[in-house]
C-alpha positions in Angstrom: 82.2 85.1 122.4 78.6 84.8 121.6 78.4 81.8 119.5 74.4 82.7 118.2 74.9 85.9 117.6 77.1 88.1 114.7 76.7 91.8 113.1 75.5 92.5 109.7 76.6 95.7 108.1 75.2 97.2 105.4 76.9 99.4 102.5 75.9 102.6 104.5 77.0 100.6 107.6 80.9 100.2 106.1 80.7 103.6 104.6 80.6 105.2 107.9 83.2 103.0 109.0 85.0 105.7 107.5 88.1 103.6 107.1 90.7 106.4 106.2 92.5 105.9 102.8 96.0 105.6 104.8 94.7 103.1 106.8 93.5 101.1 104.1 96.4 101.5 102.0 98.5 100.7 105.0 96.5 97.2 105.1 97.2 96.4 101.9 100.4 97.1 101.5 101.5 95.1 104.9 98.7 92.0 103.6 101.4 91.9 100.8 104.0 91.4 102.7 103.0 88.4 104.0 101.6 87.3 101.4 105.1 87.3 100.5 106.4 86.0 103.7 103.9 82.9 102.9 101.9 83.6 106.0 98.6 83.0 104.3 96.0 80.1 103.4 94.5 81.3 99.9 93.3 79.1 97.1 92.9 79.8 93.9 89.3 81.3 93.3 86.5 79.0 91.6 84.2 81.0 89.6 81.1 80.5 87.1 80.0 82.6 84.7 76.4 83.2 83.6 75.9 83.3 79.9 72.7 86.2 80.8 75.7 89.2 80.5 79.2 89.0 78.4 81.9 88.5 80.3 79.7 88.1 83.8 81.1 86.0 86.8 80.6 85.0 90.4 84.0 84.3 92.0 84.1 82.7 95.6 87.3 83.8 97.6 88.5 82.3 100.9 91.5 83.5 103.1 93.2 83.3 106.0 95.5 85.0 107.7 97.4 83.7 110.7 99.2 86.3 112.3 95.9 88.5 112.0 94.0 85.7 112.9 91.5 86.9 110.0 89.7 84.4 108.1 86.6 84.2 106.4 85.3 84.3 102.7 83.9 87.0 100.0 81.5 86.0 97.0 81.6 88.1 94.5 80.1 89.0 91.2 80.9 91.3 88.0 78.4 92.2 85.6 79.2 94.8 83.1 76.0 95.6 81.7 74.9 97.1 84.7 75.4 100.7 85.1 73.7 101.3 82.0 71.2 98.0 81.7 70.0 98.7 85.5 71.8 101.4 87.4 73.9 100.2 89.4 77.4 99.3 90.0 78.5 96.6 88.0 80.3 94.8 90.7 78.4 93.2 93.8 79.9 91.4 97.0 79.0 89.9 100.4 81.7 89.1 102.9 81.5 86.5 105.6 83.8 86.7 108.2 84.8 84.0 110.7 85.8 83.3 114.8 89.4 82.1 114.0 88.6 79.8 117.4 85.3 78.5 117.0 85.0 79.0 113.1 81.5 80.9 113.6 80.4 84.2 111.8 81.2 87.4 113.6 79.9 89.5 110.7 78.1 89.3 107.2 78.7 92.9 104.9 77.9 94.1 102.0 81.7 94.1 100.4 81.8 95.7 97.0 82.6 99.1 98.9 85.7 97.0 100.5 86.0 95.4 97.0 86.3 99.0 95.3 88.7 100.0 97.4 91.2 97.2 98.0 91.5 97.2 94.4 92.0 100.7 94.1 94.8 100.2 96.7 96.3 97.5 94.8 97.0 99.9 91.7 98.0 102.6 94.2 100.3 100.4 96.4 101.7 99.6 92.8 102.2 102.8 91.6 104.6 103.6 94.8 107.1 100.8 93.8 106.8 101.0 90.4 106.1 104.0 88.8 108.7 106.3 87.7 109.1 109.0 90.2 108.2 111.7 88.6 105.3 110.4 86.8 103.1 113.1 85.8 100.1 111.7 84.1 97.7 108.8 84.3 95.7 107.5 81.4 92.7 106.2 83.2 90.6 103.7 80.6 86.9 102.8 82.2 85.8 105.5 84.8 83.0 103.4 86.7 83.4 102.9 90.3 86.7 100.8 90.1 88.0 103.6 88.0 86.8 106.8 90.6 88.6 104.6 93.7 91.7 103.7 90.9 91.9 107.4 90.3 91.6 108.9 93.7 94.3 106.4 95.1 96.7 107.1 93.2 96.5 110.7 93.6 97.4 109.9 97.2 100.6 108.0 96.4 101.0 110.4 94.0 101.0 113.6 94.7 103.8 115.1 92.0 100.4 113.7 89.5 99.8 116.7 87.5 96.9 115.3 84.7 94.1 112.1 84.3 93.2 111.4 81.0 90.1 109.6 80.8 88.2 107.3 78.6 85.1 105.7 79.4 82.3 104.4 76.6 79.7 106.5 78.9 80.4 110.3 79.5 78.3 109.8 82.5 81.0 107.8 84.0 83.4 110.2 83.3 81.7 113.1 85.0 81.3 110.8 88.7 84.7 110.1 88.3 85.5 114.0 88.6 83.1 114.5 90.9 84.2 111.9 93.3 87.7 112.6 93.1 86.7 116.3 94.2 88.3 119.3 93.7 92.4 118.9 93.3 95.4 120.5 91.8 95.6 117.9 88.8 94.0 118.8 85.0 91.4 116.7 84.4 91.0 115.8 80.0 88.5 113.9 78.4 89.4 111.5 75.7 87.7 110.5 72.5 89.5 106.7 72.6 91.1 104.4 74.4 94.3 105.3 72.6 94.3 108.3 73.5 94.3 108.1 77.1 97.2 105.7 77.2 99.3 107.2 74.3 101.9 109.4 76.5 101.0 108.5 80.1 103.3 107.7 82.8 101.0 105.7 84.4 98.3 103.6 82.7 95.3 101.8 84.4 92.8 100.1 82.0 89.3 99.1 84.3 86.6 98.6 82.1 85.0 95.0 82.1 85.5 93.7 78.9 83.0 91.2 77.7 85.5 89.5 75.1 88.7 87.9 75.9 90.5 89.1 72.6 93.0 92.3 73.2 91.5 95.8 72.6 94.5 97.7 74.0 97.8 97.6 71.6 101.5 97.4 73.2 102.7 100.2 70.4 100.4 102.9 72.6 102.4 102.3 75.8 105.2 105.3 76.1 108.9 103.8 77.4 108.8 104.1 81.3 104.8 103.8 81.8 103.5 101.6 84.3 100.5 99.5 83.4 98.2 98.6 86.1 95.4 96.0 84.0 92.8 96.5 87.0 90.3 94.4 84.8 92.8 91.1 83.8 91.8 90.6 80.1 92.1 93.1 77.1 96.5 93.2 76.7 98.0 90.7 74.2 100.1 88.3 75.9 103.1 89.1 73.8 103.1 92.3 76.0 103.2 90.9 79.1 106.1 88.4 77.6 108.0 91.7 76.5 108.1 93.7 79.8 108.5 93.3 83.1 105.8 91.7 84.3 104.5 91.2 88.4 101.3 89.8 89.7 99.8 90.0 93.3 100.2 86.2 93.2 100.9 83.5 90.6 99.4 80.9 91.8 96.1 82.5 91.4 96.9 84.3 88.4 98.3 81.4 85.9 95.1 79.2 87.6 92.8 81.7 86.3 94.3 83.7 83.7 95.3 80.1 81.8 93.0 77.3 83.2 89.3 76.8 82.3 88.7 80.2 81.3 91.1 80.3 79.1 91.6 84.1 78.7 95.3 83.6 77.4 95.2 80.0 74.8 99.1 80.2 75.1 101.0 80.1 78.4 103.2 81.9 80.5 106.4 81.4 82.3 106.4 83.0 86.3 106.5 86.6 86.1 109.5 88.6 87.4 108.1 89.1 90.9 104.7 89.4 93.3 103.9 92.3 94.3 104.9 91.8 97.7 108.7 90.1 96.8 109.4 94.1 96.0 107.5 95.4 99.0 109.4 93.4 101.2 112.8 93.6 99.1 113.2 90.4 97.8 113.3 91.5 94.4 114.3 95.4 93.2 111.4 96.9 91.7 111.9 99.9 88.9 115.6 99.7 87.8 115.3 102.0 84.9 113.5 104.6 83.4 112.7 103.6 80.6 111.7 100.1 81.1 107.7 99.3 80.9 106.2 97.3 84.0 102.9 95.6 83.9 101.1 94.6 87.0 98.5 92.6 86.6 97.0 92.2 90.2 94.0 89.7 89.9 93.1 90.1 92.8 93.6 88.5 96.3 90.6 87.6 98.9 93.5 88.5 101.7 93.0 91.7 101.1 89.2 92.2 101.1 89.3 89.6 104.6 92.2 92.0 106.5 90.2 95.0 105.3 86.4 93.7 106.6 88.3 93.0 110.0 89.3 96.8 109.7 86.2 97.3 109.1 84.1 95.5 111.9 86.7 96.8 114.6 85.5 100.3 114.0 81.7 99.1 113.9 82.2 97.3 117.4 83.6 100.5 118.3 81.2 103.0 116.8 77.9 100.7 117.6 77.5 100.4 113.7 75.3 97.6 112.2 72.9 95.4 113.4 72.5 91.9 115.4 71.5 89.1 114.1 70.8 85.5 115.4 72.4 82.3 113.9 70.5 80.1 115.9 
């Protein structure tokens, strides 16, 4: 390999990677698996959090992955205020990714595309082994771009959905959402609350970046069965998570975060009932009733983001997408 030189890629440059949405979803549901397997390197993300927006941070998030022979690292920042304070998407990423031999960049990109939709595929990859089967309703709460990827997944994995309720504190949120998601067979219904949206849905997926740590969503709203998918951590009491059946992507990560320095919970927690990827692989059943309520929380793993920007640069190699830069 060229030691001096690696590609840069743009936003525009990983959009038309085109990366299907079976493909991607495919990724992350085998990057699970061995995250189960414990074929991975991944700490536990650092993160600081500027005081200039509520609830703002910058997360840095190695990985590696042997038997892909992916590693590399994505830095990564959440500001909520954005959409409405500046116009634009309140989440921002670059990805680096590395020679596994030499350890030199093969590529920089912009990665809040690949953010978007590895966390959408998290929810979705979810949904498949934890949802009721015939769920027929999603309660979508925060309808910014996390939400429109959230929504538009699980529609794939999905496809017996028959209505998305929606919620968002900006109507112009909501009417992206419907316009990404393009037309479909499901009902689309606008809600005046938060409480509304979840009240009676099968599946619920709260994404709106909350810039306090204290709950806003109440267990009493969650109907028996539902699977809740907290795509943004914070905003359910803990005493809900105690009560139900509770998985993470992984707990290392989670408990570091979710109970360290940030201190979003002030009580702790004892390991969940599973990882994600322990009911993927069939180490541990996943839905055994239904009527019991699952939460899963998924944080949030850099494995995924690194296995999906290799994805990505394979098809730019391929296409002739992105440009060449010099190191030295």
């Amino acid at each position: 390999m060229q030691i001096d030189k690696f590609v840069y890629l743009t936003r525009s440059d990983v959009a038309a990677c085109d990366v299907s949405l079976a493909r991607s979803l495919e990724i992350s549901e085998q990057t699970y698996s061995e995250h189960a397997k414990g074929n991975y390197e991944m700490p536990p993300k650092p993160g600081v959090h500027p005081t200039t927006c509520p609830g703002a941070f910058h997360h840095a998030m190695p990985a590696y992955l042997p038997n892909s022979h992916a590693v590399g690292i994505k830095w990564v920042a959440v500001y909520g205020h954005n959409p409405q304070k500046y116009n634009c998407n309140s989440t921002s990423a670059l990805m680096v990714l590395n020679d596994e031999e030499t350890g030199y960049p093969v590529a920089i990109m912009e990665a809040g595309l690949i953010t978007a939709i590895r966390t959408a595929n998290a929810s979705a990859v979810s949904a498949k082994y934890l949802a009721r089967k015939d769920a027929k309703t999603v309660g979508m709460v925060g309808c910014g771009e996390m939400g429109r990827f959230t929504v538009r997944a699980l529609l794939h994995v999905m496809p017996g959905l028959q209505e998305i309720k929606m919620y968002d504190l900006y109507p112009s949120m909501i009417d992206k959402l419907i316009e990404f998601v393009g037309p479909t067979h499901v009902k689309f219904t606008v809600c005046s609350s938060a409480e509304e949206a979840i009240r009676d849905s099968d599946i619920v997926a709260t994404s709106a970046p909350l810039p306090v740590k204290d709950p806003v969503y109440k267990a009493e709203w969650v109907k028996k069965g539902a699977l809740v998918l907290p795509v943004h951590c914070n905003g359910w009491p803990l005493e809900f998570l105690k009560g139900s059946k509770f998985v993470v992507d992984d707990w290392n990560q989670y408990h570091s975060y979710m109970f360290g320095p940030t201190k979003y919970y002030t009580e702790d927690l004892e390991a969940p009932y599973a990882q994600l990827g322990e009911i993927i692989n069939g180490v541990k059943p996943g839905r055994e009733s239904d009527e019991e309520i699952i939460i899963n929380s998924n944080l949030g793993i850099a494995l995924q983001d690194i296995a999906l920007g290799f994805e990505v640069l394979a098809i730019a190699k391929e296409k002739g997408i992105g440009t060449q830069l010099s190191l030295l």
